[in-house]
N, C-alpha and C positions, 0 to 999 in steps of 0.2 A: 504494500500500500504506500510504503513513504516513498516507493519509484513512480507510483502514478502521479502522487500531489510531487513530487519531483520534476514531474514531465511539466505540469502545469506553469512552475517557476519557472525552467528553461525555458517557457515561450515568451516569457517576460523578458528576461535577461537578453534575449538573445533578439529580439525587436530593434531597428536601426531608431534613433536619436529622433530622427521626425516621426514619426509612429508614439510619439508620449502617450498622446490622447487615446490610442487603441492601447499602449501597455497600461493607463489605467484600467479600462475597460475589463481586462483581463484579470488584473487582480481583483476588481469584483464579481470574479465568474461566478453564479450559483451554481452548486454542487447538492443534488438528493445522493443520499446514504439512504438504500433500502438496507435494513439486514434480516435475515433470519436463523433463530438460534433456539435449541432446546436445552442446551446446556450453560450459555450464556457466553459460548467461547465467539461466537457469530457475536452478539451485542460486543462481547469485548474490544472487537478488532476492528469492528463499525464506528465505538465510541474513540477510539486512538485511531483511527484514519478523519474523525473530526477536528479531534486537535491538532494533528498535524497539518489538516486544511485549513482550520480558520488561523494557524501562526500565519500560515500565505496568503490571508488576509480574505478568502472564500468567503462566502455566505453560504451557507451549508442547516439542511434540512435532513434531520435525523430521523428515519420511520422502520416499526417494526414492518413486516412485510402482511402481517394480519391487518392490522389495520389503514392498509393499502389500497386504493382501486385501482384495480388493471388499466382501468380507462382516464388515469390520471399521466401512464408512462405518454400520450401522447404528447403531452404539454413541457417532457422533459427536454433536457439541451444536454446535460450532463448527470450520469447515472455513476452512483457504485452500488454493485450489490454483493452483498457481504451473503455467505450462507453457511454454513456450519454444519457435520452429518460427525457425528458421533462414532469412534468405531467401534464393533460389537464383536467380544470376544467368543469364539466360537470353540 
């Protein structure tokens, strides 16, 4: 997760001199954090891919994946989705 909010700075950094007013832009990119977790390790890495968005200064929208409507992905720009599966010893 810290290479994709990663990625996000380098696009910043890496913008020529006249492009300021798009690298602000950029630094206020909204970001949704879907995650889904039954054991909490999913919220865990959802909630620490937040903080490390909003140090990069994101606007960032944290949602469990239940209380989510499918027909809200249309309206997204930028998606993470965190998912968590348990392994089951056999």
């Amino acid at each position: 997760m810290s290479g994709y909010i990663a990625g996000f700075s380098a696009q910043q950094t890496e913008l020529p001199v006249a492009d300021q007013e798009t690298a602000s832009s950029v630094s206020q990119m909204a970001l949704t954090i879907l995650y889904g977790s039954r054991t909490g390790n999913g919220e865990g890495l959802a909630k620490k891919a937040q903080r490390l968005a909003e140090i990069q200064g994101r606007t960032i929208t944290l949602k469990n994946m239940e209380s989510y409507r499918p027909r809200d992905l249309q309206a997204e720009k930028n998606l993470l989705v965190v998912v968590s599966t348990p392994v089951s010893k056999k």
